[in-house]
C-alpha positions in Angstrom: 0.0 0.0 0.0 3.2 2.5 1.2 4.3 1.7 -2.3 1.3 2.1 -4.0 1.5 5.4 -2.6 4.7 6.8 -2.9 4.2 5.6 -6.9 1.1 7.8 -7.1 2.7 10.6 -5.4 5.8 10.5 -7.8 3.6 9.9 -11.0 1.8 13.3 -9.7 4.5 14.7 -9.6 6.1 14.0 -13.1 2.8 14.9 -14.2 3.1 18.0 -13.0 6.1 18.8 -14.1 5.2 18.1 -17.6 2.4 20.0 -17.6 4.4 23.1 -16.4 6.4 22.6 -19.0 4.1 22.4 -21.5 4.5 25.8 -22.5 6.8 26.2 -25.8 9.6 27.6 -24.8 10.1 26.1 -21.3 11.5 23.3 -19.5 12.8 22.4 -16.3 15.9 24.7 -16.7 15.6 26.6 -19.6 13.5 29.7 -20.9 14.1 29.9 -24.6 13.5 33.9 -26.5 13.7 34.7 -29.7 14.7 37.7 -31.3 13.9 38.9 -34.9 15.9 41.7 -36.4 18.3 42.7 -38.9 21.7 41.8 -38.5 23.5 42.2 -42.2 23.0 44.9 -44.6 22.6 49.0 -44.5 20.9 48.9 -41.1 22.9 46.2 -39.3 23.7 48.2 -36.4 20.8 48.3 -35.0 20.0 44.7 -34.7 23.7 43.6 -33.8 23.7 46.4 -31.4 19.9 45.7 -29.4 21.3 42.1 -29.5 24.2 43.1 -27.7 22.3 44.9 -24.7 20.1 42.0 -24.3 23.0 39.0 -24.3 24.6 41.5 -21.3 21.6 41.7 -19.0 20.5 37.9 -19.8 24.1 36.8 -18.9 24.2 38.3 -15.6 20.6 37.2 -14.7 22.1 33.7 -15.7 24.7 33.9 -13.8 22.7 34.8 -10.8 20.6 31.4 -11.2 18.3 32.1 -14.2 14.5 32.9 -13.6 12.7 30.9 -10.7 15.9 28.6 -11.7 15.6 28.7 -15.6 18.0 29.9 -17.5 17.4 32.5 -20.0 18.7 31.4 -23.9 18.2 34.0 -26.6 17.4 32.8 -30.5 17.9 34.8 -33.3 16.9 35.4 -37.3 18.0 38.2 -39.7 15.0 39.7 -41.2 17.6 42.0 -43.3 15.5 44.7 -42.4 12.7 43.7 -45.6 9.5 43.2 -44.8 8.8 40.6 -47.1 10.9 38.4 -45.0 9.8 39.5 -41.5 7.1 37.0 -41.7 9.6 34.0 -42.1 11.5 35.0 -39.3 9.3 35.0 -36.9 7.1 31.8 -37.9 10.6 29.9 -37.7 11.6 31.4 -34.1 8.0 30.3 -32.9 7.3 26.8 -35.6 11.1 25.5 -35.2 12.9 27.3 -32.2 9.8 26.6 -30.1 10.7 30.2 -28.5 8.4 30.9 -25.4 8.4 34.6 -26.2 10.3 37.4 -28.5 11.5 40.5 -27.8 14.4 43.3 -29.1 12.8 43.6 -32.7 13.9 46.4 -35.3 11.9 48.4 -37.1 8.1 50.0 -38.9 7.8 48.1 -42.2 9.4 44.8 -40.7 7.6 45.2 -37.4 4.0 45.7 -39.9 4.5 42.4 -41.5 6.3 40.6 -38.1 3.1 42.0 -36.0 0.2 39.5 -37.5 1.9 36.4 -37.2 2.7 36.9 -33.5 -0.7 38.2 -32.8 -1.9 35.0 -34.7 0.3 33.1 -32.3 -0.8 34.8 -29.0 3.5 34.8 -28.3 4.2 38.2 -26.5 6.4 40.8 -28.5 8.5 43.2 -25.8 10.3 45.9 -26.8 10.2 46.8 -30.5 13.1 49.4 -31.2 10.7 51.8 -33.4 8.1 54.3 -32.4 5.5 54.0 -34.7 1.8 54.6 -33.7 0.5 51.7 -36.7 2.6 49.5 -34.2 0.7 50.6 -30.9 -3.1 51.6 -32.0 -5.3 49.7 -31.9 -4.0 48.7 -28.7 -2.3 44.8 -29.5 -2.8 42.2 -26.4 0.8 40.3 -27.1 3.1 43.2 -27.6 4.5 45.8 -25.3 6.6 48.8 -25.6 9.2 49.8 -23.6 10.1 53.1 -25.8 8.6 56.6 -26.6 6.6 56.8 -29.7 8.1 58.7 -32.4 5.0 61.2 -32.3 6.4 62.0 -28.9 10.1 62.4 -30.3 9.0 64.9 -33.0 6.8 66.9 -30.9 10.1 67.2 -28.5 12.6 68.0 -31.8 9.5 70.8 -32.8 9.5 72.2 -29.9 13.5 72.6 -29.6 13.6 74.3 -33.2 10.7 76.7 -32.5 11.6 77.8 -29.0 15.5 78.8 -30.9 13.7 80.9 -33.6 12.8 77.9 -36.4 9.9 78.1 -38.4 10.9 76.6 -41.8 11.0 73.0 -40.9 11.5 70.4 -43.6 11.3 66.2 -43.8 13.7 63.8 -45.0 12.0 60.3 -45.0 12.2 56.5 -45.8 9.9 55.8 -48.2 7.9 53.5 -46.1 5.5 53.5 -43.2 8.6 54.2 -40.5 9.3 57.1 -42.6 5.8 58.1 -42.6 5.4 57.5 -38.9 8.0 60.4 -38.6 6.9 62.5 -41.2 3.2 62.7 -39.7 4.3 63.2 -36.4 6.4 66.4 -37.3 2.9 67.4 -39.4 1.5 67.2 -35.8 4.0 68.8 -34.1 4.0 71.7 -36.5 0.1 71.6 -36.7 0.0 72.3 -33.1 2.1 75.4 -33.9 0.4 77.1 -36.4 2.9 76.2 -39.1 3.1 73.3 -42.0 5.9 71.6 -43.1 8.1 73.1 -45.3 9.7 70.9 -47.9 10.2 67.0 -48.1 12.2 64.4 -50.0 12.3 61.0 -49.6 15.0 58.1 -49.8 14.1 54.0 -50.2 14.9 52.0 -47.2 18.4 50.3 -47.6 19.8 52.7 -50.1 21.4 55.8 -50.3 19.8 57.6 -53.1 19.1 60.9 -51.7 19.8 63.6 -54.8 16.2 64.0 -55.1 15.8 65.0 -51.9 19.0 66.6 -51.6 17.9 68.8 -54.3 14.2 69.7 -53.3 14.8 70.2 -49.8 18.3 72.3 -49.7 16.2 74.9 -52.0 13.8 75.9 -50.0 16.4 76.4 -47.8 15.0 75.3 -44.2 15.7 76.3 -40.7 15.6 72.9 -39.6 15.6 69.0 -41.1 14.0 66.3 -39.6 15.4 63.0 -40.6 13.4 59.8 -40.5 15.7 56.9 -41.8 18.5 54.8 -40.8 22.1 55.8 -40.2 23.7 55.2 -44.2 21.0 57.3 -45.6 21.0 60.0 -43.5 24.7 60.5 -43.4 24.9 60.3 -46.8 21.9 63.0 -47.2 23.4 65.6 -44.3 27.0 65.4 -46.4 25.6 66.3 -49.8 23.2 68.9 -47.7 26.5 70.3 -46.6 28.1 69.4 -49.8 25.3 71.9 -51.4 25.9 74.8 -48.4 22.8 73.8 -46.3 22.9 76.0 -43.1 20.5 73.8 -41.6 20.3 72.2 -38.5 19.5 68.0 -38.8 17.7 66.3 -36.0 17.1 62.4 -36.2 14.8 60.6 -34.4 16.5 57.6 -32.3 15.9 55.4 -34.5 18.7 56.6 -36.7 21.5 54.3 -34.9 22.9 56.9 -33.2 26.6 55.8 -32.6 26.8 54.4 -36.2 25.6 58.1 -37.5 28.3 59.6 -35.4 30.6 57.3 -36.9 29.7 57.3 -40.4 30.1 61.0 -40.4 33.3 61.7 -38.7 34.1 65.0 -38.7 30.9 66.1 -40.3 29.0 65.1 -37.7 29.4 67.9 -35.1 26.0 69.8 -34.5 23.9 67.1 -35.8 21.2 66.5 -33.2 19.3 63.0 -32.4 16.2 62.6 -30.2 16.4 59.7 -27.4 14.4 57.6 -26.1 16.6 55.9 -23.4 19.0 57.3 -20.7 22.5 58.7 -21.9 24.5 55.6 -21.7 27.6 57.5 -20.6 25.8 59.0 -17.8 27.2 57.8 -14.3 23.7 59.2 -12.6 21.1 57.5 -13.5 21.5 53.4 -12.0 20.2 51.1 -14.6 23.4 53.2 -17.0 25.8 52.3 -14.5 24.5 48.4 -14.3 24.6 48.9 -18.2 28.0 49.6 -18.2 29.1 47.4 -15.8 27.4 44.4 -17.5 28.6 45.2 -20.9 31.8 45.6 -20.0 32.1 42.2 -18.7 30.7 40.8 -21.6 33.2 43.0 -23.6 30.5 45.4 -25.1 32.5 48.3 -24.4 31.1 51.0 -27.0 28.6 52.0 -25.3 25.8 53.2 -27.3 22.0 54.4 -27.3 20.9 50.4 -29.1 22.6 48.4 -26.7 21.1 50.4 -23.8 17.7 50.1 -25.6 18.5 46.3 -26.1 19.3 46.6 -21.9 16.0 48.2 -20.8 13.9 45.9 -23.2 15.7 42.7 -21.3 15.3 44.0 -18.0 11.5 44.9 -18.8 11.2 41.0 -20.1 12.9 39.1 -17.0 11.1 41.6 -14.8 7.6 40.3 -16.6 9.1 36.4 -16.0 9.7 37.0 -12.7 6.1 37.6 -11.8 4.7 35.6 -14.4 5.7 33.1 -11.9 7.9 29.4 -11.2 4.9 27.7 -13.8 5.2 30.8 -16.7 2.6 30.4 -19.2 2.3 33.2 -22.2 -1.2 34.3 -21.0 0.3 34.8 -17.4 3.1 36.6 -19.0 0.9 39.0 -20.6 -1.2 39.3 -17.3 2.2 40.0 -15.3 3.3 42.7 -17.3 -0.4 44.3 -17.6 -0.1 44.3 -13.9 3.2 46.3 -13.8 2.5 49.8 -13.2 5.0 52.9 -13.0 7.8 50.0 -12.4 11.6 51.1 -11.7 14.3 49.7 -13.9 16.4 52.0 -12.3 16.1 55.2 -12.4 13.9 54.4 -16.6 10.0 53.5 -15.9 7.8 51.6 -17.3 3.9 51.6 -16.8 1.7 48.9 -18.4 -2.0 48.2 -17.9 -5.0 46.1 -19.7 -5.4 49.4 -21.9 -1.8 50.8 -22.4 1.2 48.9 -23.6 2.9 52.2 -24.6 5.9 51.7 -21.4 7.8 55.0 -21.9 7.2 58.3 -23.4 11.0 59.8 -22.5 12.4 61.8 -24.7 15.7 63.0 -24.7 17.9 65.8 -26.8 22.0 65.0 -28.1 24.0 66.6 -29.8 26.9 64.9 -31.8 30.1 67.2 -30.7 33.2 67.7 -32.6 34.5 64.7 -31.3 32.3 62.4 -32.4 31.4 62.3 -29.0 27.4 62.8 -27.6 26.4 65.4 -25.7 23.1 66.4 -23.9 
């Protein structure tokens, strides 16, 4: 009878256990994530660099023991930054990696195409590196934000050119719905002001064709540029501005890659200004910067940068979301944990979430590239 008993007890048990671990994604010691992005190409930086600020946090929460004794393992697929192959990428981390949830993903038009196979999945998206409202209204139930929008980065770049004397404002864009995301929230910004854009010109995303715009924009000879594209285009489009003798001002949103801008112009960069959405990652004030730097720099990511701390806050928000999704996670109770997490500290960075906002952050930041190369606030 005793051993009748202590059979049905340890049957329970393995039962149990296999039920907890049910759940794609998770076993007895492992939590598997996946991360879609671009890693070769135009736009690489971005990806590799996001990547980078996740693998530092995850390491050290690995180190530490994992989550409720799982450790964390990240999965990755290039979508090239093409969002005819975002799709792909994300069916095979979910279909073949088994991941339990994503997170880290890069960019509008891949995010677009990425966005209805996940929701078709129920997996939970944290942290896309992009700002677009298409991305956040209607309100989705399996992804969360941990960044500004990039209305609320345009409105803050308005604001800084008006309140110095700017009126003539002009757009240089990607030719796709990131580009457009930008270009409507500067129409906003403006609106709000009395005053309409001035001039536009566009580029296609991964290329750096920008005569056209070169050419329309630098006659109507603007106060200001807003710049709504990744780092090789709009390098290449501030040094023919220049080239042409443009005496305006450029302002990027963050998603321009801002070390890789910096370092793609050199000595041409110095004035060129770039909204944030994260804290300065040089900054020895603010805590979750100095656990930043301290973690990368054990993992030997020591160029710090504005992607790899965005890659950071997006991890910490995720294990955060594990922690109190509990020892049994399931992707429902994930979704419920981070609903529940309201005006949460990362460290000096918050993040709210509820059952009717998913929007995270809306800090926005001002740099300046100095003569250096160097950022400045």
């Amino acid at each position: 009878m005793k051993r009748s008993l202590a059979c049905f007890f340890a049957l329970a048990s393995v039962a149990a256990s296999l039920c907890a671990a049910a759940e794609n994604g998770v076993t007895a010691d492992k939590i598997v994530l996946g991360q879609a992005a671009v890693f070769s190409g135009p736009a690489a930086q971005l990806g590799i660099q996001m990547r980078n600020g996740i693998k530092a946090y995850f390491d050290y929460v690995n180190g530490k023991g994992g989550v409720h004794g799982r450790k964390l393992e990240l999965v990755t697929e290039d979508d090239h930054y093409e969002a005819a192959l975002a799709p792909a990428a994300t069916r095979k981390l979910i279909e073949e990696h088994k991941v339990f949830a994503l997170l880290g993903y890069v960019g509008t038009p891949t995010g677009v195409a990425h966005l209805p196979v996940v929701t078709q999945a129920k997996v939970p998206l944290v942290g896309m590196f992009t700002g677009a409202e298409v991305l956040r209204l209607p309100l989705n139930r399996y992804v969360f934000h941990v960044r500004a929008s990039y209305y609320d980065e345009t409105e803050k770049i308005v604001e800084q050119v008006v309140s110095t004397g700017g009126k003539n404002v002009s757009v240089f864009y990607q030719a796709d719905s990131y580009g457009e995301a930008g270009r409507k929230g500067t129409e906003i910004a403006l609106a709000k002001r009395g005053l309409k854009i001035h001039s536009s010109g566009t580029v296609e995303r991964n290329t750096v064709k920008v005569a056209e715009a070169v050419k329309a924009i630098n006659a109507s000879e603007p106060d200001a540029v807003v710049m709504v594209s990744a780092y090789t285009a709009c390098a290449e489009f501030i040094r023919e501005m220049k080239k042409a003798g443009s005496g305006a001002t450029f302002y990027n949103v963050s998603f321009v890659g801002s070390k890789a801008l910096a370092d793609a112009l050199g000595a041409e960069g110095s004035g060129v200004a770039i909204s944030q959405v994260v804290p300065f990652p040089w900054s020895s004030a603010v805590p979750v910067v100095r656990e930043y730097q301290e973690l990368a720099a054990k993992d030997g990511f020591t160029d710090f940068n504005f992607s790899a701390m965005e890659g950071f806050l997006t991890a910490k928000v995720m294990v955060e979301g594990l922690k109190r999704a509990g020892k049994n996670p399931t992707r429902e109770g994930l979704v419920d944990a981070l609903e529940r997490m309201n005006d949460v500290d990362v460290g000096g960075f918050y993040v709210s979430y509820s059952q009717k906002n998913h929007a995270g952050s809306k800090f926005v930041d001002l740099t300046i590239i100095g003569r250096n190369g160097k950022f400045l606030r």
